[in-house]
C-alpha positions, 0 to 999 in steps of 0.5 A, a space after each residue: 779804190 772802186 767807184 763803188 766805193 768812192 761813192 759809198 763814202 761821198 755819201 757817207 760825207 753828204 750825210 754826215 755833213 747834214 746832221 753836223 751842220 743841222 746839230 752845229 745849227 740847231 744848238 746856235 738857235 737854242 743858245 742864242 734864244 735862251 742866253 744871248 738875247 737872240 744875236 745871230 753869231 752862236 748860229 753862226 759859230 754852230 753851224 761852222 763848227 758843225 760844218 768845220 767837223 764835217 769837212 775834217 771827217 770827209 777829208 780824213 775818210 777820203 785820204 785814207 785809203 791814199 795812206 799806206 799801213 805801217 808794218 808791224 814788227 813783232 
């Protein structure tokens, strides 16, 4: 894998990082002001989970070029 390349997909985590956390956390906001009388745990559960989903696609998308292809029989 080229440094390019690995650069290519950190970023691509960074940024997938920030809309599932900013989503996990803005979702928590609006479920904890409209059906849980304003407690803070649906933010916290949104934002881990959010950033829970990240964590798994980066660490997939950075072991996969590790992962050999299985062959094909025909």
């Amino acid at each position: 894998m080229s440094e390019k390349e690995l650069g290519k997909k950190w970023d691509r985590c960074l940024a997938d990082t920030a809309i599932k956390l900013g989503s996990g956390l803005g979702l928590g906001i609006v479920f904890s002001v409209l059906f849980f009388k304003r407690r803070t745990w649906p933010i916290s559960f949104g934002s881990g989970a959010g950033l829970g989903m990240a964590y798994a696609n980066c660490q997939n998308d950075l072991k996969l070029h590790y992962l050999q292809p299985r062959s094909q029989k025909e």
